[in-house]
N, C-alpha and C positions, 0 to 999 in steps of 0.2 A: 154341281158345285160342291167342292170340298170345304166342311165346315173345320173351324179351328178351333182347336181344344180350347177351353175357358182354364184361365187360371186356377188353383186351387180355391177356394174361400176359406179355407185357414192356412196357411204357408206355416211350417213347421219356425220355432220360436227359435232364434241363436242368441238366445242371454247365457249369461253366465260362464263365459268363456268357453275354450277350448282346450282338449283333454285329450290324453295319451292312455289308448288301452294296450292290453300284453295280455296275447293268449296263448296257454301251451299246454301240449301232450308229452309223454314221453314211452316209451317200452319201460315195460313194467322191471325189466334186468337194466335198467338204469337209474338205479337207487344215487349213486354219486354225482352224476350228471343232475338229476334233480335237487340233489343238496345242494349243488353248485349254485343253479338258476336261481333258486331259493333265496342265497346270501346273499347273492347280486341285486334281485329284486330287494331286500331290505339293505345295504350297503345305498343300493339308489334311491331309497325311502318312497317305493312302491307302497301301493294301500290295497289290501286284499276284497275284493267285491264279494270272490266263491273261490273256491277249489279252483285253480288253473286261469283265474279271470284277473287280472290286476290295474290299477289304475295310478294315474299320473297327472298333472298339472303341466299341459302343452308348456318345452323351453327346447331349444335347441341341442344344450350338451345333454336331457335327459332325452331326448330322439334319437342321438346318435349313442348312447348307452344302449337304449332299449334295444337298438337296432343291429347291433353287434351282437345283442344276449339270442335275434333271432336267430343270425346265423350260426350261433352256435347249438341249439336246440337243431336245428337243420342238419348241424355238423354231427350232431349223435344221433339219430335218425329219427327223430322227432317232429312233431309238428307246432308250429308257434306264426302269429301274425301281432302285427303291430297295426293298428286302429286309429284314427281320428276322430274324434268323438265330440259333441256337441250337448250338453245338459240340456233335458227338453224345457226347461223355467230353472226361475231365478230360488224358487223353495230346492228343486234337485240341486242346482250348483252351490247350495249351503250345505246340503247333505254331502257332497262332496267335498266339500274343503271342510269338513269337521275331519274325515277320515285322516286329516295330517295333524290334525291340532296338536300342537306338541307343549301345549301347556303342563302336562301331569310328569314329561320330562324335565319341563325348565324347572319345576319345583319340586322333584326330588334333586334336583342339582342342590339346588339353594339349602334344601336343608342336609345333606353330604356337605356341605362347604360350611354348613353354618357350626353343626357338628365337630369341625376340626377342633375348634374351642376348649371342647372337652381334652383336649389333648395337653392343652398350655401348664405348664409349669410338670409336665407328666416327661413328656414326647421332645425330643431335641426340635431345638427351632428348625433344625437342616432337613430334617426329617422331615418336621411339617410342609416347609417350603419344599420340598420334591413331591408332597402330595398334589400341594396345588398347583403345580407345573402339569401333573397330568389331568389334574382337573380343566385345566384351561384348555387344553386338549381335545377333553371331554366336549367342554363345553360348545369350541369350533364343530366338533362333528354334529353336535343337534341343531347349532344356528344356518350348518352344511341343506338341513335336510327341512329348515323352518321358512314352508315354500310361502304362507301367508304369516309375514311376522307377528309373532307373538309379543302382545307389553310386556311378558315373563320377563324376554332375553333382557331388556336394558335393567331389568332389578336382579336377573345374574348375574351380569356382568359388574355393577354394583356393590352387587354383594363381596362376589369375588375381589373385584378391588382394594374394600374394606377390608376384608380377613386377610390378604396380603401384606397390608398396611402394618394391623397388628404384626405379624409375623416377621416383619421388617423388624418393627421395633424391638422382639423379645431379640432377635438376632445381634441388631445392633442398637443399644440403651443408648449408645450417648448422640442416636440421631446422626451417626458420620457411613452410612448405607452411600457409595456412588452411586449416580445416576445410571442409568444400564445403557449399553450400547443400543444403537437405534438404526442399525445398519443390519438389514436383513437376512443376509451374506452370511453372518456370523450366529443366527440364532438356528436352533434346532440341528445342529449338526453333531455329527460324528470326530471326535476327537480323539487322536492317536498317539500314543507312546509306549514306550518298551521297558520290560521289562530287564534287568532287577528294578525296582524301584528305591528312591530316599528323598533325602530332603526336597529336591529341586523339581523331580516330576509329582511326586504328590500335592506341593504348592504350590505349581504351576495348578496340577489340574482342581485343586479347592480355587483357586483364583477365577478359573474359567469359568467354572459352576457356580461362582458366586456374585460377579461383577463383566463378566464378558458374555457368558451363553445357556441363563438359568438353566434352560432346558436341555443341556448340553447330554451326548452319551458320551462315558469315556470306555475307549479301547483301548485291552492293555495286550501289544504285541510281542511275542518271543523274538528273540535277538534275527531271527535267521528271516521270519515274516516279512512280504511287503505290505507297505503302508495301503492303505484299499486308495484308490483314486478319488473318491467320492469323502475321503476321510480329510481331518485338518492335522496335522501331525505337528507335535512337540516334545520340545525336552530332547531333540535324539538327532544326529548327524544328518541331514539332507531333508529334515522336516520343517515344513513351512515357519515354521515360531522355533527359533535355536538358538543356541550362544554363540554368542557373536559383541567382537572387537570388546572384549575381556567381559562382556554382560553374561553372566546366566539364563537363563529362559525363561526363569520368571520375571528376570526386568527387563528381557526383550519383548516379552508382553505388555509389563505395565507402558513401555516407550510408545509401541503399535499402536494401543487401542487408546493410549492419553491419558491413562490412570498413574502418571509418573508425580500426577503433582498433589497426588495423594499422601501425604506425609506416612499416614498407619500402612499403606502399602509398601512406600519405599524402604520404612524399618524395616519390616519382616523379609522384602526383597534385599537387606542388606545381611542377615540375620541367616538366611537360606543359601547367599554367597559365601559366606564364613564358613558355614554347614560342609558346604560341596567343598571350602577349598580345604578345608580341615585345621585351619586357623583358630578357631573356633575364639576370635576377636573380642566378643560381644558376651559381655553378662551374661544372659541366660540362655545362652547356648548350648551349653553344658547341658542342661536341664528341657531345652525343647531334643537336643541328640534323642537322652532317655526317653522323653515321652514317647517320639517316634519311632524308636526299639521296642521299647513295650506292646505300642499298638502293632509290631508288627509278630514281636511272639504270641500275641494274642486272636489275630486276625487266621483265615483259612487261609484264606487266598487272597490278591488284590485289590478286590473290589470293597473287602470287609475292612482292607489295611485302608484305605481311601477314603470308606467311611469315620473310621476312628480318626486318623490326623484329620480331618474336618475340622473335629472336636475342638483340637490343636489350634491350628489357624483359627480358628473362629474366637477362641478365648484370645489368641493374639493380640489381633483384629481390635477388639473391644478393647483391653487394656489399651493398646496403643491410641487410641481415639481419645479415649478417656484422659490419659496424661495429657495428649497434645491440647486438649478443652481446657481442662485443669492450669495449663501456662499459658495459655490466652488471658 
């Protein structure tokens, strides 16, 4: 008679979730192959156990991340295994999830953001607000990799909203800031125009950066360039935002996105049309011409000339706000 094995009398404990290990070799003449894995493993917000041992928070896109880094460890003739892993108790799966804790990141955020402060009455408000554009940035990449949420994030996010707020306000005193697009479409992209530059692409692109796509990048292309596909092109013959049925580009912006009924934009979109037709209809037109001669004898290149008329528009901007308050 064949006896049958007894159970164990202890069965190994499955608390504490499930876990992604990454193991890997390399030849020692694969110094960049291993820098490689390395950024990948941190890019993925791997937590290092030892030398070559790494660990993970069981989720599906980080399985199929990990899973690709094998075969390529495989692909440079190395050796690497991807693991399933179980914390023997519920004390190791605390020791584990400390390895992410990303509190000492959420609060240097906080005090880098809180820090901008010192900047106020120093630092152009344009400036500052381009800081915290990349801060916010920033700040997605550690909520990216914040696998047990930290109470940090909501007093970063906090925070950051706050010093935003002020920064609003040093920008614009008299409280007339539009509301920002909310159409996803239009944020974080790549925006396109050609060079020579003057009145019309420069306002256009302070316009964008300022009320269409905070976090916008602008590219400036030479005449002969194609626009990148991946890019929003204006201010320039067969670019998605252009003049059109006698508008300039900056008011076929303000039309587009609905910021037409903005009084402080429409002056200056009227003010930029005078500019380009050389009419120069408008009071201080004369006098905005110069300033944007100046910032451009003064600038290197485009990007410097774009920062300075900022300055331009932005003082704009505020006057006109101000008068239109002032006759309310």
């Amino acid at each position: 008679m064949t006896a049958t094995p007894a159970a164990p009398a202890h069965p190994p404990p499955r608390t504490g979730g499930q876990w992604l290990g990454f193991v890997f070799t390399l030849p020692r003449d694969e110094a960049a192959g291993r820098m490689r894995v390395l950024r990948t493993l941190e890019t993925l917000g791997a937590a290092t156990l030892r030398d070559g041992v790494y660990l993970m928070p069981d989720a599906p896109t980080r399985r199929q991340g990990l899973a690709r880094l094998v075969a390529y460890v495989h692909q440079i003739h190395g050796s690497a295994h991807l693991l399933t892993l179980v914390a023997n108790d519920e004390a190791q799966a605390t020791q584990f999830r400390l390895l992410f804790d990303r509190s000492k990141r959420y609060l240097e955020f906080i005090k880098t953001v809180e820090g901008l402060r010192a900047g106020f009455g120093v630092s152009e408000p344009a400036a500052i607000a381009r800081v915290l554009s990349k801060l916010r940035r920033d700040l997605d990449a550690i909520a990216a990799l914040d696998f047990f949420p930290s109470p940090l994030k909501a007093e970063a996010l906090e925070t950051l909203a706050r010093i935003d707020a002020e920064v609003d306000r040093l920008m614009f005193p008299s409280g007339a800031a539009p509301t920002r697009l909310a159409e996803s479409e239009f944020f974080r992209r790549t925006w396109a125009s050609r060079v020579p530059v003057f009145a019309d692409r420069l306002a256009s692109a302070w316009l964008i950066r300022r009320f269409i796509d905070p976090e916008a990048t602008v590219l400036w292309l030479d005449k002969a360039a194609n626009c990148p596909a991946s890019a929003l092109g204006f201010a320039f013959d067969g670019a998605t935002f252009h003049a059109v049925d006698g508008r300039i580009a900056f008011e076929e912006l303000l039309a587009r996105f609905s910021l037409d009924s903005n009084a402080a934009l429409g002056r200056i979109g009227r003010l930029v049309h005078s500019l380009e037709s050389g009419n120069e209809n408008i009071a201080e037109a004369a006098t905005v011409a110069n300033l944007l001669s100046g910032a451009q004898r003064r600038s290197a290149n485009v990007t410097q000339l774009l920062a300075e008329s900022e300055k331009t528009f932005d003082l704009l901007y505020d006057t006109y706000c101000q008068e239109g308050k002032a006759r309310r």
